[in-house]
N, C-alpha and C positions, 0 to 999 in steps of 0.2 A: 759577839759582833759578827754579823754575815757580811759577805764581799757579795756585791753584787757586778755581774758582767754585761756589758752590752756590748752587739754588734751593731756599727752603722754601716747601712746599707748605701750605696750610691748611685742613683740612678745611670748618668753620666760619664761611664766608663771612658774612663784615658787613651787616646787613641796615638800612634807613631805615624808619621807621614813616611813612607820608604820610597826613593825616588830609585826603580828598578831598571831601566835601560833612558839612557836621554835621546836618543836619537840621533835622527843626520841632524838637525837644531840644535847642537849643542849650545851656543853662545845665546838664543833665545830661552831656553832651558836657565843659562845660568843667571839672566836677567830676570826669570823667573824665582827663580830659586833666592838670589837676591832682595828682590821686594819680600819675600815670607819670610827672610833670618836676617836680612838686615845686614849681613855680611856685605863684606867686598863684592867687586866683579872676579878677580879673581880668584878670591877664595872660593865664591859660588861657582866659578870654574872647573876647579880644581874637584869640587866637592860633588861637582853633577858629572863629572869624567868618575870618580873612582865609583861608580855605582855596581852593584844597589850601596846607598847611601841613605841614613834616616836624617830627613831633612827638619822635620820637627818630631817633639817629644813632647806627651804626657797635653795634648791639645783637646779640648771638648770635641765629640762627632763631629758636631756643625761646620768648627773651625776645619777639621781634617777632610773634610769631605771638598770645601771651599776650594784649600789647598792640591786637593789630588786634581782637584778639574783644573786648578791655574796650570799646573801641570804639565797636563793633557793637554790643553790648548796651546802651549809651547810645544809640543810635536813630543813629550816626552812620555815613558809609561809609568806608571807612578801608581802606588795603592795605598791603602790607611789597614795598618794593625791594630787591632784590642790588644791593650798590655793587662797580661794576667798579675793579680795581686800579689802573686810573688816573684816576676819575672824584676831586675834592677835594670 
């Protein structure tokens, strides 16, 4: 009997939205922050003060991308990471 091995490939690398300084906006940032997680006001508070903070995980490009600009238009600085296959 042979074992056969396949690797799946996936286009669509997983991306982290890292929210890296909020700004003088803080409270627009965390209404920001807010609409993307669904969270409280104050937990998105709390959560865009302790920065840098990963504000989503494991999101398609598109979505991360979406994300870093709501962001940015809250006066915040904000980036998207590739999570490598064996980073948890």
């Amino acid at each position: 009997m042979t074992v056969e091995y396949f690797l799946l490939v996936c286009d669509d690398v997983p991306h982290d939205v890292v929210l890296t300084d909020p700004g003088a906006r803080v409270i627009d940032v965390a209404q920001a922050v807010r609409r993307l997680t669904g969270l409280s006001l104050w937990r998105s508070k709390v959560l865009a003060t302790q920065a840098p903070a990963v504000i989503l995980n494991n999101v398609p490009a598109e979505a991360a991308a979406a994300a870093v600009s709501a962001l940015r238009d809250a006066g915040a600085e904000a980036e998207t990471r590739e999570r490598s296959e064996w980073s948890s």
